[in-house]
C-alpha positions in Angstrom: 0.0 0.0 0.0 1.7 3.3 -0.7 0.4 6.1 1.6 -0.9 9.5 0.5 0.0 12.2 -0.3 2.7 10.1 -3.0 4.4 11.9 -5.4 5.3 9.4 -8.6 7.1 10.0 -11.4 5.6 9.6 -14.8 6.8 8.3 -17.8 8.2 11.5 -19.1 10.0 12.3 -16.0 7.7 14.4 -14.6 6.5 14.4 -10.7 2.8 14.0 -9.9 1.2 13.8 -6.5 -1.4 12.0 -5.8 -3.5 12.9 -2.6 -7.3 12.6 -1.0 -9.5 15.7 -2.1 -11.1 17.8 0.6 -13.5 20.6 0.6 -10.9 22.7 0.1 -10.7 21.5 -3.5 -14.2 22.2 -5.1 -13.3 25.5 -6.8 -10.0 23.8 -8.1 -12.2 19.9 -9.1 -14.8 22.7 -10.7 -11.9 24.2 -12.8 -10.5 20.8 -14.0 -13.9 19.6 -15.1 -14.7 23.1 -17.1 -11.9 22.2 -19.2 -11.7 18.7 -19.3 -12.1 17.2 -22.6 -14.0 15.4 -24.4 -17.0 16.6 -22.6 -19.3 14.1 -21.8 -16.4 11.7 -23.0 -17.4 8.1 -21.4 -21.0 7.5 -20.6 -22.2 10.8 -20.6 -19.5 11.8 -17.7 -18.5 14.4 -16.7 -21.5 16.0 -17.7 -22.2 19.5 -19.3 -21.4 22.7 -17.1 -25.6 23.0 -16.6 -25.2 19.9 -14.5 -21.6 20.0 -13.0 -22.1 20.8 -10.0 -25.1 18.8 -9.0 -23.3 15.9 -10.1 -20.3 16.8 -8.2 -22.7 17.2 -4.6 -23.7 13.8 -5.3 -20.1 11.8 -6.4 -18.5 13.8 -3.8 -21.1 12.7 -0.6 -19.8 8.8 -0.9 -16.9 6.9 -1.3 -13.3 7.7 -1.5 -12.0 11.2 -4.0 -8.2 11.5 -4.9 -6.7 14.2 -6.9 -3.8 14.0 -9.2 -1.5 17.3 -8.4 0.9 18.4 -11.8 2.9 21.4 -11.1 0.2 22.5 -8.6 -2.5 22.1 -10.4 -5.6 19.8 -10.0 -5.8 17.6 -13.2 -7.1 14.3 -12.0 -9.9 13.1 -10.1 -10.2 9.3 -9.2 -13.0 7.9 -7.1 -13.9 4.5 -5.6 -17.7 4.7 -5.0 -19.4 1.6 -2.8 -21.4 -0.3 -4.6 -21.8 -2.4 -1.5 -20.2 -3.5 2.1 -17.6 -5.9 -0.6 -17.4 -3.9 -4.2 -17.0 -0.6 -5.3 -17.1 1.5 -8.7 -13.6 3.1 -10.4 -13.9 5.8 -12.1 -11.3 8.6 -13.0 -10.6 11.4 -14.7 -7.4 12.9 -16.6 -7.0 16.2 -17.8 -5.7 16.0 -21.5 -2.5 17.3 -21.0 -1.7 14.8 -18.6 -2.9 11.6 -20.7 -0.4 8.8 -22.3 2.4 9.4 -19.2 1.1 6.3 -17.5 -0.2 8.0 -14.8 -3.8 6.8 -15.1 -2.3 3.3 -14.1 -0.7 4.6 -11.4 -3.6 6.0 -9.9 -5.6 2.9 -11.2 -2.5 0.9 -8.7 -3.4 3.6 -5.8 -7.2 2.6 -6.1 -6.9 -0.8 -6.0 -4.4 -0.4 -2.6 -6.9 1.9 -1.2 -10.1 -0.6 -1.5 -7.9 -3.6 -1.0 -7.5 -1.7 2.8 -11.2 -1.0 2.8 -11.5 -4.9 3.3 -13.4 -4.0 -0.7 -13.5 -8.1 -2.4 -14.2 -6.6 -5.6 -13.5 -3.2 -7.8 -15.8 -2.9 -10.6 -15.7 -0.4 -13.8 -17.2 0.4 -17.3 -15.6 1.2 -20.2 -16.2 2.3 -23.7 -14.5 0.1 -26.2 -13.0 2.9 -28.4 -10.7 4.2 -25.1 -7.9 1.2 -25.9 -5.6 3.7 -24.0 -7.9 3.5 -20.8 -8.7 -0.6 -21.2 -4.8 -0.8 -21.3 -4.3 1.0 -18.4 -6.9 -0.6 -16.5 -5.5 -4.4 -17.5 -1.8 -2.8 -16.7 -3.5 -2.2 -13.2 -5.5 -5.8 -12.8 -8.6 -5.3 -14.1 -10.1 -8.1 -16.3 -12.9 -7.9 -18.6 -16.1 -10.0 -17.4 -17.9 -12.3 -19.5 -20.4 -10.9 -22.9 -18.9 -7.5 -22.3 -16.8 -7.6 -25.4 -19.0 -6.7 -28.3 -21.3 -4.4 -25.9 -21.0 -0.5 -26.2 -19.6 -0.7 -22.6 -17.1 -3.0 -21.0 -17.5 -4.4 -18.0 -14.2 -5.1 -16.4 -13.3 -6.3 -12.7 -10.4 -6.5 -10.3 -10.5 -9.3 -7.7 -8.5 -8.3 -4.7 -6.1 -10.1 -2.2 -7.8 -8.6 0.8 -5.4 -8.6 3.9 -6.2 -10.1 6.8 
Protein backbone atom coordinates (compact mmCIF):
# COMPACT_ATOMS: atom_id res chain seq x y z
CA UNK A 1 0.00 0.00 0.00
CA UNK A 2 1.66 3.27 -0.74
CA UNK A 3 0.37 6.08 1.62
CA UNK A 4 -0.93 9.48 0.53
CA UNK A 5 0.01 12.17 -0.29
CA UNK A 6 2.67 10.08 -2.97
CA UNK A 7 4.42 11.94 -5.41
CA UNK A 8 5.30 9.44 -8.60
CA UNK A 9 7.14 10.02 -11.41
CA UNK A 10 5.57 9.55 -14.81
CA UNK A 11 6.83 8.27 -17.85
CA UNK A 12 8.18 11.53 -19.09
CA UNK A 13 9.95 12.29 -15.97
CA UNK A 14 7.70 14.36 -14.63
CA UNK A 15 6.52 14.39 -10.67
CA UNK A 16 2.80 14.03 -9.95
CA UNK A 17 1.18 13.77 -6.49
CA UNK A 18 -1.42 11.97 -5.84
CA UNK A 19 -3.49 12.92 -2.56
CA UNK A 20 -7.25 12.61 -0.97
CA UNK A 21 -9.46 15.66 -2.15
CA UNK A 22 -11.11 17.84 0.62
CA UNK A 23 -13.49 20.55 0.62
CA UNK A 24 -10.94 22.65 0.05
CA UNK A 25 -10.72 21.49 -3.49
CA UNK A 26 -14.24 22.18 -5.11
CA UNK A 27 -13.35 25.48 -6.78
CA UNK A 28 -10.01 23.77 -8.11
CA UNK A 29 -12.24 19.93 -9.07
CA UNK A 30 -14.79 22.73 -10.74
CA UNK A 31 -11.95 24.17 -12.80
CA UNK A 32 -10.51 20.84 -13.99
CA UNK A 33 -13.88 19.63 -15.06
CA UNK A 34 -14.72 23.10 -17.09
CA UNK A 35 -11.91 22.25 -19.19
CA UNK A 36 -11.67 18.74 -19.34
CA UNK A 37 -12.08 17.18 -22.62
CA UNK A 38 -14.03 15.37 -24.40
CA UNK A 39 -16.98 16.62 -22.62
CA UNK A 40 -19.30 14.07 -21.80
CA UNK A 41 -16.35 11.70 -23.03
CA UNK A 42 -17.37 8.07 -21.42
CA UNK A 43 -21.01 7.48 -20.63
CA UNK A 44 -22.15 10.76 -20.64
CA UNK A 45 -19.47 11.85 -17.72
CA UNK A 46 -18.47 14.40 -16.74
CA UNK A 47 -21.53 16.00 -17.71
CA UNK A 48 -22.17 19.54 -19.28
CA UNK A 49 -21.38 22.71 -17.06
CA UNK A 50 -25.57 23.03 -16.59
CA UNK A 51 -25.24 19.92 -14.45
CA UNK A 52 -21.60 19.96 -12.98
CA UNK A 53 -22.13 20.78 -9.96
CA UNK A 54 -25.07 18.79 -9.04
CA UNK A 55 -23.30 15.88 -10.14
CA UNK A 56 -20.32 16.79 -8.22
CA UNK A 57 -22.72 17.23 -4.65
CA UNK A 58 -23.69 13.83 -5.27
CA UNK A 59 -20.11 11.77 -6.41
CA UNK A 60 -18.47 13.76 -3.76
CA UNK A 61 -21.08 12.74 -0.56
CA UNK A 62 -19.84 8.84 -0.88
CA UNK A 63 -16.87 6.89 -1.28
CA UNK A 64 -13.27 7.75 -1.48
CA UNK A 65 -11.96 11.21 -3.96
CA UNK A 66 -8.22 11.46 -4.87
CA UNK A 67 -6.75 14.17 -6.88
CA UNK A 68 -3.84 14.04 -9.20
CA UNK A 69 -1.48 17.34 -8.40
CA UNK A 70 0.89 18.37 -11.79
CA UNK A 71 2.87 21.39 -11.15
CA UNK A 72 0.24 22.49 -8.59
CA UNK A 73 -2.52 22.08 -10.43
CA UNK A 74 -5.63 19.81 -9.98
CA UNK A 75 -5.82 17.58 -13.23
CA UNK A 76 -7.08 14.35 -11.96
CA UNK A 77 -9.92 13.06 -10.06
CA UNK A 78 -10.18 9.26 -9.25
CA UNK A 79 -12.95 7.93 -7.14
CA UNK A 80 -13.88 4.55 -5.61
CA UNK A 81 -17.66 4.72 -5.04
CA UNK A 82 -19.37 1.63 -2.82
CA UNK A 83 -21.40 -0.34 -4.59
CA UNK A 84 -21.75 -2.40 -1.53
CA UNK A 85 -20.23 -3.48 2.06
CA UNK A 86 -17.60 -5.94 -0.61
CA UNK A 87 -17.43 -3.86 -4.19
CA UNK A 88 -17.04 -0.63 -5.30
CA UNK A 89 -17.13 1.47 -8.71
CA UNK A 90 -13.62 3.12 -10.39
CA UNK A 91 -13.87 5.79 -12.13
CA UNK A 92 -11.27 8.57 -12.96
CA UNK A 93 -10.58 11.42 -14.73
CA UNK A 94 -7.44 12.90 -16.57
CA UNK A 95 -7.00 16.22 -17.76
CA UNK A 96 -5.71 15.98 -21.52
CA UNK A 97 -2.53 17.26 -20.96
CA UNK A 98 -1.73 14.81 -18.64
CA UNK A 99 -2.87 11.63 -20.70
CA UNK A 100 -0.42 8.76 -22.28
CA UNK A 101 2.37 9.42 -19.17
CA UNK A 102 1.14 6.31 -17.49
CA UNK A 103 -0.21 8.04 -14.79
CA UNK A 104 -3.77 6.77 -15.08
CA UNK A 105 -2.26 3.30 -14.14
CA UNK A 106 -0.68 4.56 -11.36
CA UNK A 107 -3.60 5.96 -9.92
CA UNK A 108 -5.65 2.94 -11.22
CA UNK A 109 -2.54 0.88 -8.68
CA UNK A 110 -3.42 3.62 -5.84
CA UNK A 111 -7.23 2.57 -6.07
CA UNK A 112 -6.93 -0.84 -5.95
CA UNK A 113 -4.38 -0.37 -2.64
CA UNK A 114 -6.93 1.90 -1.16
CA UNK A 115 -10.08 -0.58 -1.46
CA UNK A 116 -7.92 -3.63 -0.99
CA UNK A 117 -7.47 -1.69 2.83
CA UNK A 118 -11.18 -1.01 2.82
CA UNK A 119 -11.53 -4.91 3.28
CA UNK A 120 -13.41 -4.04 -0.66
CA UNK A 121 -13.50 -8.09 -2.44
CA UNK A 122 -14.22 -6.57 -5.62
CA UNK A 123 -13.54 -3.23 -7.85
CA UNK A 124 -15.77 -2.86 -10.58
CA UNK A 125 -15.71 -0.40 -13.77
CA UNK A 126 -17.25 0.45 -17.34
CA UNK A 127 -15.61 1.22 -20.20
CA UNK A 128 -16.16 2.28 -23.72
CA UNK A 129 -14.50 0.10 -26.18
CA UNK A 130 -13.03 2.88 -28.43
CA UNK A 131 -10.68 4.23 -25.14
CA UNK A 132 -7.87 1.16 -25.87
CA UNK A 133 -5.61 3.69 -23.97
CA UNK A 134 -7.93 3.49 -20.78
CA UNK A 135 -8.67 -0.62 -21.17
CA UNK A 136 -4.77 -0.77 -21.28
CA UNK A 137 -4.33 0.97 -18.42
CA UNK A 138 -6.94 -0.65 -16.52
CA UNK A 139 -5.53 -4.38 -17.46
CA UNK A 140 -1.82 -2.78 -16.72
CA UNK A 141 -3.53 -2.17 -13.16
CA UNK A 142 -5.48 -5.80 -12.84
CA UNK A 143 -8.58 -5.33 -14.07
CA UNK A 144 -10.13 -8.08 -16.27
CA UNK A 145 -12.85 -7.88 -18.63
CA UNK A 146 -16.07 -10.01 -17.40
CA UNK A 147 -17.90 -12.31 -19.50
CA UNK A 148 -20.41 -10.91 -22.92
CA UNK A 149 -18.95 -7.52 -22.32
CA UNK A 150 -16.75 -7.60 -25.41
CA UNK A 151 -18.98 -6.70 -28.26
CA UNK A 152 -21.29 -4.38 -25.94
CA UNK A 153 -21.05 -0.54 -26.16
CA UNK A 154 -19.63 -0.68 -22.64
CA UNK A 155 -17.15 -2.99 -20.97
CA UNK A 156 -17.50 -4.39 -17.95
CA UNK A 157 -14.22 -5.15 -16.42
CA UNK A 158 -13.26 -6.28 -12.72
CA UNK A 159 -10.36 -6.53 -10.32
CA UNK A 160 -10.46 -9.29 -7.71
CA UNK A 161 -8.53 -8.31 -4.72
CA UNK A 162 -6.12 -10.09 -2.23
CA UNK A 163 -7.78 -8.59 0.85
CA UNK A 164 -5.44 -8.57 3.91
CA UNK A 165 -6.22 -10.07 6.83
Amino acid sequence: MIALPATLIDREGRAFTVRRLTADDRTALDAMYLAFEPKRGAQGLPPVEKNLARWLDRILDAGDHFGVIVDLELLGHVMLLPIDSERAELANFLHQSIRNRGIGTAINRIALDIARDRGMKRVWLCVEPFNRAAVRSYEKAGFKRLPGSLWETEIEMEAVLDVPM
